[in-house]
matplotlib code that plots the C-alpha trace (Angstrom):
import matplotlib.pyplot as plt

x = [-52.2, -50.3, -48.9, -45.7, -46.1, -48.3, -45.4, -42.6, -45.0, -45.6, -41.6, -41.7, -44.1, -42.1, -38.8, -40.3, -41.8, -38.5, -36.6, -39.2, -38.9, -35.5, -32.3, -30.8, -28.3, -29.5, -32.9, -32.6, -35.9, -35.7, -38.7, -38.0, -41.6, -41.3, -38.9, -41.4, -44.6, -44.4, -44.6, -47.8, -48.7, -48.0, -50.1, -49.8, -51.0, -48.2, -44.8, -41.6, -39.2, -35.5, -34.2, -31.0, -30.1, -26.9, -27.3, -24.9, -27.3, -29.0, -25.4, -24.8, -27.4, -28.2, -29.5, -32.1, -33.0, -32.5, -34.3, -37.4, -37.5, -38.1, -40.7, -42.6, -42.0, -44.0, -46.4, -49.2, -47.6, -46.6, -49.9, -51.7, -48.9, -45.6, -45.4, -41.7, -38.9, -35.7, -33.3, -30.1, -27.8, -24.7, -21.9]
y = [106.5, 104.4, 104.5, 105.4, 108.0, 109.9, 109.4, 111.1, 114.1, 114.9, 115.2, 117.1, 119.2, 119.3, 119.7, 123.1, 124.4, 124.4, 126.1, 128.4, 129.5, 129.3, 129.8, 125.8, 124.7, 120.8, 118.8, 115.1, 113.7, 110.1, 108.5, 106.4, 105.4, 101.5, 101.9, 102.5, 100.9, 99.2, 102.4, 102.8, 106.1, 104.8, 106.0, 105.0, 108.5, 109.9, 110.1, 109.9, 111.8, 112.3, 115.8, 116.5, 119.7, 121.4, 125.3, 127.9, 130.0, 127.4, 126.6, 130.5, 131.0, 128.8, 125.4, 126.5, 129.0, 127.0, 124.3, 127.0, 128.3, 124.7, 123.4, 127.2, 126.6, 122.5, 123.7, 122.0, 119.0, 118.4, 118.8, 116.6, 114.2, 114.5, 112.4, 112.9, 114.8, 114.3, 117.7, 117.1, 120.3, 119.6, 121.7]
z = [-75.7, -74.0, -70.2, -71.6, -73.8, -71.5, -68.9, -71.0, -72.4, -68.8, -67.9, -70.8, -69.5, -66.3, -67.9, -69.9, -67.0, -64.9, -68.5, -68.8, -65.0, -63.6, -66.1, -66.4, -68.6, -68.8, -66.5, -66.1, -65.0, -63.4, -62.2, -59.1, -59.0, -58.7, -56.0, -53.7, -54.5, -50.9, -49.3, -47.4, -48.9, -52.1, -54.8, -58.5, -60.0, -58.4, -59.5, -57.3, -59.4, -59.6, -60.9, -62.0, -63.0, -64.0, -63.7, -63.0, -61.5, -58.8, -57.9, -57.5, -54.8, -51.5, -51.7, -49.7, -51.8, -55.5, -53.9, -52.7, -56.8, -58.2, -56.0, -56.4, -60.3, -59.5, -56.9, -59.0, -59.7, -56.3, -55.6, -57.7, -59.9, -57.7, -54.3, -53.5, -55.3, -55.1, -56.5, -57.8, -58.6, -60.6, -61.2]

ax = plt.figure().add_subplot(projection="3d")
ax.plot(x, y, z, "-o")
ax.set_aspect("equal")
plt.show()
């Protein structure tokens, strides 16, 4: 498999794992990655991510709060594949 590949079935993964959870209309995932291979903590098995969702429902309830329900729904992956995460909610 290569590099790729294994890169897009994971924001897959990520992408059905945030539908399954919380109710979205639309997930975005950009990986911002290369951006910061400089960074002193930088590690390559870990993904700086980008999310952009649109949902009526995050956008009915606090930031705070939507923001709370997404990283719960990634615990894992922020724990082992996610370095930073950036969450974008649309209108």
């Amino acid at each position: 498999y290569s590099k790729t590949l294994l890169m897009k079935n994971y924001f897959e993964e990520i992408k059905k794992k945030l539908i399954d959870n919380i109710n979205l209309e639309d997930v975005e995932i950009i990986d911002n990655t290369q951006f910061h291979k400089s960074h002193k903590s930088f590690d390559p098995k870990k993904y700086h991510l980008e999310l952009k969702i649109k949902s009526a429902y995050l956008n009915s309830i606090s930031r705070i709060s939507a923001q709370k329900m997404i990283m719960k729904v990634l615990k894992s992956d922020l724990d082992t594949k996610i370095h930073a995460l950036e969450i974008k909610i649309e209108q």
